[in-house]
N, C-alpha and C positions, 0 to 999 in steps of 0.2 A: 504493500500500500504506500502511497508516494502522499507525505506531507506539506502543507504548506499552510503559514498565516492567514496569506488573503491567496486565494485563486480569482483571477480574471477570465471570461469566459467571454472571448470577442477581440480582437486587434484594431478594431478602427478608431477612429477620434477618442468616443467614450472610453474603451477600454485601452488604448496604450495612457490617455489622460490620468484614467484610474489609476494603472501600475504607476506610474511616476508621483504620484501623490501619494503612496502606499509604501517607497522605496527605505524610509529613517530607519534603518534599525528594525524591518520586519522581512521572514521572507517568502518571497510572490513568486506566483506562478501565474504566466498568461497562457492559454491555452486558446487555440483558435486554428478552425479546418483551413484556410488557407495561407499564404506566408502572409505577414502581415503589413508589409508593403502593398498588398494584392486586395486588402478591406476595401470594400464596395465605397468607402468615406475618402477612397481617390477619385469615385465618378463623379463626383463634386466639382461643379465648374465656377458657379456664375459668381459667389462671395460670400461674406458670414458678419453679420447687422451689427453695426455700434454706435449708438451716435456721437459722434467722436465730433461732429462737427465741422471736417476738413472743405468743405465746399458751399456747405447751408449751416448758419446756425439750426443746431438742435440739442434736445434736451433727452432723456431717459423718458420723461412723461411720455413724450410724442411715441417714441417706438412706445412703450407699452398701450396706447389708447391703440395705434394701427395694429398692433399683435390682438388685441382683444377684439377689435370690430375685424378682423380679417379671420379669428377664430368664430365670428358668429354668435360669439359672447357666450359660449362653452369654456372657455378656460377660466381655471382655478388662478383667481385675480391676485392672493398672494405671490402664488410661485411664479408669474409672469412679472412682477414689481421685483423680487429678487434677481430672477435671469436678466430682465434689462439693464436692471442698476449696474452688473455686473461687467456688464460686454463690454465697455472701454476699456478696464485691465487687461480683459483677458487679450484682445488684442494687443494691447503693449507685450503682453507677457509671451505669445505666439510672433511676437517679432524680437524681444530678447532671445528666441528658443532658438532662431536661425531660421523663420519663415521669411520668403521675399514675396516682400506685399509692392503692389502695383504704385507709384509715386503721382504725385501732382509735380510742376514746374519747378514750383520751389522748394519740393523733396517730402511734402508729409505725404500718410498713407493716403492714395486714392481712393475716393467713393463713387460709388452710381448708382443710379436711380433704379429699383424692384419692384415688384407690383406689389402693390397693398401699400407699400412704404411713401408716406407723405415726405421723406426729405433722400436725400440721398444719401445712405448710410449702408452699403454694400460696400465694405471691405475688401479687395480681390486682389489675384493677381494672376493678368490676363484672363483666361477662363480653364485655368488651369488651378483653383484655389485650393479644392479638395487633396485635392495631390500635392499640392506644396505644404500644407499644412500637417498632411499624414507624413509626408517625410520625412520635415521638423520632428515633429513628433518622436521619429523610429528613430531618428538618431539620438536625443534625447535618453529614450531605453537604450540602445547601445552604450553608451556613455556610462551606464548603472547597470553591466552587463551582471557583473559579480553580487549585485540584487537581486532581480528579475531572471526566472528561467523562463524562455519562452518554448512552448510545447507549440511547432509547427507542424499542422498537417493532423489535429486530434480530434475527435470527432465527439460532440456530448451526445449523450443517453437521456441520463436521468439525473431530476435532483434529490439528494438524499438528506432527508426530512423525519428529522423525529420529536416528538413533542413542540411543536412549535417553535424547533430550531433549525436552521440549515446547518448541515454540517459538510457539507461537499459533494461532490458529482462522480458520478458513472460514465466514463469515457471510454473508447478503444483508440488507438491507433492506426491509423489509416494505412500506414506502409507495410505494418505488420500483424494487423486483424489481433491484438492481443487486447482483449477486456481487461482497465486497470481500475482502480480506486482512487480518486485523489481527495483526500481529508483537508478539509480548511476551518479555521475559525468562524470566517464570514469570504464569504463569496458574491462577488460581483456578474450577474449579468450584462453584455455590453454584445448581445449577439446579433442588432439587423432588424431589417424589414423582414417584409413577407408579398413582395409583392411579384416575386413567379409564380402565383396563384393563379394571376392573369396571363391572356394570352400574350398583349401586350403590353410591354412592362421598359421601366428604364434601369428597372433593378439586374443585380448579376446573379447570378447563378447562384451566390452562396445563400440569396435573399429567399428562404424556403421555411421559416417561421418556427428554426428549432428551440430556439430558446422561451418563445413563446410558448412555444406548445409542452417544454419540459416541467414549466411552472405553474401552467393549464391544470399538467396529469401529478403534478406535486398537490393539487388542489386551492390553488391560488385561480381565485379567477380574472379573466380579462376585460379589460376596461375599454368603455367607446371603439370595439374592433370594427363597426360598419361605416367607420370615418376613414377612408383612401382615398387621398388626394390622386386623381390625375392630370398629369403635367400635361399642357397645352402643347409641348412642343417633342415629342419622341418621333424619333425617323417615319415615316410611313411605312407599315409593316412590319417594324423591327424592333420597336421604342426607342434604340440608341439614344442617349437624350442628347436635342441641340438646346443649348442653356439657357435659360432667361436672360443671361446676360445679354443674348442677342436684339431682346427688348429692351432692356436696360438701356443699350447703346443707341436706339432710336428704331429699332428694322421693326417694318411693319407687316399685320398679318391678310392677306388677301383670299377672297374666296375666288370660285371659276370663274365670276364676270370682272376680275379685278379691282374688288372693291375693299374696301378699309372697312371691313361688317360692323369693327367692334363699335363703331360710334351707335351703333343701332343697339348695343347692349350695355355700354358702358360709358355714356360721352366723357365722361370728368376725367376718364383715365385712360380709358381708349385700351388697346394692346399691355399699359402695366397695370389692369386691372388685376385684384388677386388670380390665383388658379384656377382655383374653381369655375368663378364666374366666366373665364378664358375657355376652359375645355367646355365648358354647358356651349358659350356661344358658338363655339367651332363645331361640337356635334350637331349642333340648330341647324347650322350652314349645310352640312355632310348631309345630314338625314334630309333636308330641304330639297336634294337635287343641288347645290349650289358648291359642291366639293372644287376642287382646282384638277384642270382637263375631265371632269366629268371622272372623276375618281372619288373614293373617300378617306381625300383630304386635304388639307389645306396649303398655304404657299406661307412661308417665312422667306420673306424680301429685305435684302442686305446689301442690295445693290448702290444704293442712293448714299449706303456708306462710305462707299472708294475704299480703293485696295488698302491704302495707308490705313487707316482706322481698323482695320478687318483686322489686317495679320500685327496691329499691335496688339488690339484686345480681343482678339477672337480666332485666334490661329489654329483651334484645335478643332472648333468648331467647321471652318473652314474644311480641313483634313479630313474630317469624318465623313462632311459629305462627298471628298473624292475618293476616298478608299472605299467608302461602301456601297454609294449608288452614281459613281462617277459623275457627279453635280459641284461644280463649284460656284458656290457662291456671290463671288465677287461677279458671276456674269451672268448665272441663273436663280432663281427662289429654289426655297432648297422644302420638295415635300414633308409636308408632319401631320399627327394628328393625334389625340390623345391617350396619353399613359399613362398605365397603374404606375405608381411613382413614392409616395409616400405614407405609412401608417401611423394615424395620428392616435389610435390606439396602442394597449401592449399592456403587459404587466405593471399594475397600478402602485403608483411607488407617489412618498412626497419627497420634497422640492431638498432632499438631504441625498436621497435614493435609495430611503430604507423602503423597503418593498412592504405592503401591507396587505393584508388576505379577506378584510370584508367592506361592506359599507362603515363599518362604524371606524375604520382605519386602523385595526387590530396589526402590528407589527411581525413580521413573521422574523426570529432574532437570526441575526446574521447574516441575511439577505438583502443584498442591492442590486438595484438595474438601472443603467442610463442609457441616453441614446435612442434609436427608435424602436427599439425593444419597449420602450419604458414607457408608462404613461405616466408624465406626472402635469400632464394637462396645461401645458404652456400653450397649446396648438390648440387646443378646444377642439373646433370641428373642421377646421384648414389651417393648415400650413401659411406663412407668407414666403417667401422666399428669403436666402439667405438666414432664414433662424433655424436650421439644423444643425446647421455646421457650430450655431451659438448653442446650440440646447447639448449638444455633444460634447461640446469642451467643458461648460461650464457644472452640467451635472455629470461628468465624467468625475472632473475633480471633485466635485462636492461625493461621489458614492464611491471616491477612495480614498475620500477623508474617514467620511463615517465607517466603513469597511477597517482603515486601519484602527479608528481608535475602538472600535468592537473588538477587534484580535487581541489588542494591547487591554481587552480586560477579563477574556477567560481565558478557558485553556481548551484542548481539544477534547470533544464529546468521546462518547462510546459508540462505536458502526460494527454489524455484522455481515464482515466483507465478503463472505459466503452467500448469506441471503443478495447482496445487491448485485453484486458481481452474476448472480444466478438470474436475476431478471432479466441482462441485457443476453445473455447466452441464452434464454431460452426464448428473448422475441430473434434473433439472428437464426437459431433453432426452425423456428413455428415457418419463416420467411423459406430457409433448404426446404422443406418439406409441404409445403403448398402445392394444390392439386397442379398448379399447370396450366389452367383450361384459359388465363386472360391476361394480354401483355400488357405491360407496365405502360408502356410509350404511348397505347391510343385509350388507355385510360388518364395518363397525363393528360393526354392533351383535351379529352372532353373534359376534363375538368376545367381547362382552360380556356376552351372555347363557350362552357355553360356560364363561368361566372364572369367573362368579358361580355358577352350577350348580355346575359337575363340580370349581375350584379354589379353593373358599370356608369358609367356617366348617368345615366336616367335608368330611374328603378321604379317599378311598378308592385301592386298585388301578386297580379299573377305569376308575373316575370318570376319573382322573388318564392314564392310559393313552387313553383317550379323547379326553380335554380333548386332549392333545398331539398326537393325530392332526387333531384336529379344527383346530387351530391350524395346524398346519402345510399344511393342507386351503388355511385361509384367506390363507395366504401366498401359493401358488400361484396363486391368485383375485384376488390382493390385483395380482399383475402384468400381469392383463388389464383392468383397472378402466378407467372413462371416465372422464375431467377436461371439463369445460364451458364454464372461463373461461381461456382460451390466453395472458392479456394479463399483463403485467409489475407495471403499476400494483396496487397493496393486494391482492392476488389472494389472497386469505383461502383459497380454495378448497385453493390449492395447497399451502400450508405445513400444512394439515388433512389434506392424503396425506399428505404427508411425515410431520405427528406418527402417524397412523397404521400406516404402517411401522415407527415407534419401537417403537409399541405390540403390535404382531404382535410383532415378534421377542422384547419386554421379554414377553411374556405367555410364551412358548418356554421362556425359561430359567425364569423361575417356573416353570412346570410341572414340567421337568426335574428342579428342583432338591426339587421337591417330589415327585416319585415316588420320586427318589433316596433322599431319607431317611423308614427304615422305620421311624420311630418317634413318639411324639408328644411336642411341645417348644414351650412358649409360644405364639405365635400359630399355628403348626403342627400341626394335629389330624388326625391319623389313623384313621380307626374302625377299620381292619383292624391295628392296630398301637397301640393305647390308650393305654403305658403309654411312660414315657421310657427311654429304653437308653442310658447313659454310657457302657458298655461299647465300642460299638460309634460311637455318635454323637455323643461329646463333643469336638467339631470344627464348624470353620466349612467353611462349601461354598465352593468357588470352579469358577466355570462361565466355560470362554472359548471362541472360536470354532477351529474345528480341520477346515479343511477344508470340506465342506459339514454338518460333525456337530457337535455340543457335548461338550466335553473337561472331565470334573470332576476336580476332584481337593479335595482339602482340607490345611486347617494349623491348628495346637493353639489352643484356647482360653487365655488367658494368667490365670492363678488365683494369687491371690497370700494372700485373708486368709479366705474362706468357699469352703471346696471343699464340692462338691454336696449336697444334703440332699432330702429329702420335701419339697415345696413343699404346705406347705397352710394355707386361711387359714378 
């Protein structure tokens, strides 16, 4: 059994953030299935929010009134006053680290304007932010090598949970199929989205809802999971994301007759209208007949920017459209259309990222989660842009503060390494030994294709009543499947069930939670239900397992300086 103080369970922002706040005198373990260079928190382009001031005055107030009406006034109004207060350090503190952030003339950080964001307070550098930021980061853990052990390439299971404490996780090894233990104090969730659920997504591969769904089947339940942002601008057909920074920078969106549509949906803000409101408009456009060339989907025009401007702040952008659909830019609109992109649900944690297990905010000891794993409701029911890359730095370090000083006050529990280690051997077991009779891949993808349909941009009764049958259809299916590669060694095939199951059941509760509530709310659209209802749905969802059924229940939104208003931009 392999010990450690704090286990980290994730490599990207939130969790390298965490280990490095975790590093005095305790010792850590980061475990995470890809290198972690390679965390999805490099596909991060466009910036990360502070109102620092550098081109508009502005103030903390201002980002947090724009985060709360751009969440639809779902979010928990404390932890949104903390996280913004916070965001001018941390950027100073991510350019101490060895980030290169993008300059103005006369040398301070450059900003740009984001949707939702009334000043311009996007942080960047080029549209390459994610990636600069994570690299910072990874050298940073380097540097405190003789601290942090990083376990590349390890796969989580389970979490192991006794009397309402965490005591550490159930992993194997990927290169060498070997089921380990790893005992912690307090352990940190930092593992990702979930949004390969969808067909189309701008998420990567690793975004398959494990960590979620470990904390799901530990009996914690999840918070607001029918809240998915989809981004306005993922490739056509592909989701690759092209970044909002392309908005930012002024490119405009065009439907088939070459028209500027957004003034018809958004006039005050046009194209840096939030997300939400951007994908609704552009599916409007699509489903209308009104796609660009009689397709579905839209034009991102970046022409009117000149090359110069392109390939200073947008050069990657740029490249993706000519590696992948040999479209460049600077001479043609580059097709998109809307993507699964972000979950503003996940395991409900407060604004420290101690994770907590009911409505009444019961602490589960030694458990944290940050990052988009986490719900601690800074996002309510949308995302704005550039506040991930902030909610990941800043409750990264906040859940490896509280992480380390929970280690530094017990000691390690009692685990019966036999019983755990036996759970994961006999679902690996149950998977060799399945009938055979149903392949993995076209039950992937109907799951993919059921819940971009029927639980995507606009969601209906039926649609949604359907999706879930249909879902639940695919579970069933899901337990006769054929596996091909029996053997222990890098068995890729296998841990691709496994995240597969994640995603069946992470697809269940979205649906659920999205038939549950009759109304429409930020990334949440309803057509049989258009309009938002405080009255009845000014609450978070909280979905757990209850038997062989899903058990909702909910608990109050926490409002401290802007109670509800008309959201219009």
């Amino acid at each position: 059994m392999i010990k450690h103080d704090v286990l980290i369970v994730g490599a990207g922002l939130a969790g390298m953030r965490a280990a490095i706040e975790c590093c005095d005198g305790l010792n850590v373990g980061l475990l995470t299935k890809v290198y972690p260079s390679r965390s999805h928190s490099g596909a991060a382009q466009g910036g990360i929010a502070a109102a620092l001031g550098n081109s508009e005055e502005d103030t903390w107030e201002e980002h947090m009134f724009d985060t709360v009406k751009g969440g639809d006034y779902l979010n928990d109004q404390d932890a949104v006053e903390e996280y913004v207060k916070a965001a001018p350090n941390v950027i100073y503190q991510l350019e101490h680290f060895g980030c290169v952030f993008s300059r103005t003339p006369d040398g301070r950080i450059a900003q740009r304007s984001f949707g939702g964001h009334s000043k311009p307070r996007a942080c960047f550098s080029a549209d390459r932010t994610g990636h600069a930021i994570l690299h910072a980061l990874h050298e940073q853990l380097m540097k405190r090598g003789d601290q942090v052990r990083i376990y590349n390439e390890w796969y989580l299971h389970f979490l192991i949970v006794q009397e309402d404490r965490c005591h550490g996780v159930v992993v194997s090894n990927i290169q060498t199929g070997e089921v380990e233990i790893i005992q912690a104090k307090s352990v940190v969730f930092a593992t990702g989205g979930y949004g390969r659920v969808f067909k189309i997504t701008t998420n990567a591969f690793a975004g398959t809802a494990d960590g979620a769904i470990a904390a799901f089947n530990a009996g914690i339940p999840l918070e607001d999971p029918e809240f998915v942002q989809f981004h306005p601008s993922g490739l056509y057909r592909q989701g690759i994301l092209f970044s909002e920074a392309a908005r930012g920078e002024g490119g405009y969106l065009l439907n088939g007759k070459e028209e500027r549509f957004m003034e018809a949906y958004a006039p005050a803000r046009m194209e840096l209208a939030p997300r939400d409101i951007v994908a609704r408009a552009e599916q409007s456009e699509i489903d209308a007949g009104r796609g660009w060339k009689g397709e579905g989907c839209i034009a991102l025009d970046l022409r009117h920017l000149g090359e110069a401007r392109i390939m200073e702040r947008l050069p990657q952008i740029r490249q993706l459209g000519i590696d992948f659909i040999g479209v460049d830019c600077i001479k043609e609109p580059l097709p998109i259309q809307p993507s699964a992109h972000y979950s503003m649900g996940g395991i409900p944690a407060d604004m420290h990222g101690q994770v907590v297990m009911d409505s009444r905010n019961t602490p589960l000891q030694g458990f944290f989660a940050a990052g988009e794993c986490a719900c601690i409701s800074v996002h309510g029911a949308n995302r704005l842009g550039t506040n991930s890359l902030l909610d990941a730095t800043v409750f990264g370090e906040r859940a490896g503060r509280s992480a380390a000083e929970y280690a530094r006050s017990v000691g390690f529990g009692q685990i019966n390494e036999g019983h755990e280690k036996a759970r994961v051997l006999k679902q690996i077991e149950e998977i060799f030994q399945r009938p055979g009779t149903e392949n993995y891949n076209d039950i992937r993808n109907e799951m993919k294709d059921t819940m971009m349909e029927k639980c995507g941009v606009f969601r209906d009764d039926e649609k949604l009543t359907d999706c879930l049958q249909q879902v639940r259809t695919l579970q069933a299916r899901y337990k006769k499947g054929r596996i091909t590669d029996k053997g222990k060694i890098f068995n890729s095939e296998l841990y691709e069930i496994i995240e597969l199951g994640n995603m069946l059941k992470m697809a269940e509760i979205i649906t659920a939670g999205a038939l549950n509530r009759k109304e429409s709310r930020g990334g949440h659209y309803r057509t049989d239900f258009p309009k938002r209802d405080d009255e009845s749905f000014l609450h978070h969802t909280l979905i757990a397992q209850d038997g062989e059924e899903l058990k909702l229940d909910k608990k109050p939104v926490i409002i401290t300086k802007y109670p509800p208003k008309e959201r219009t931009y």
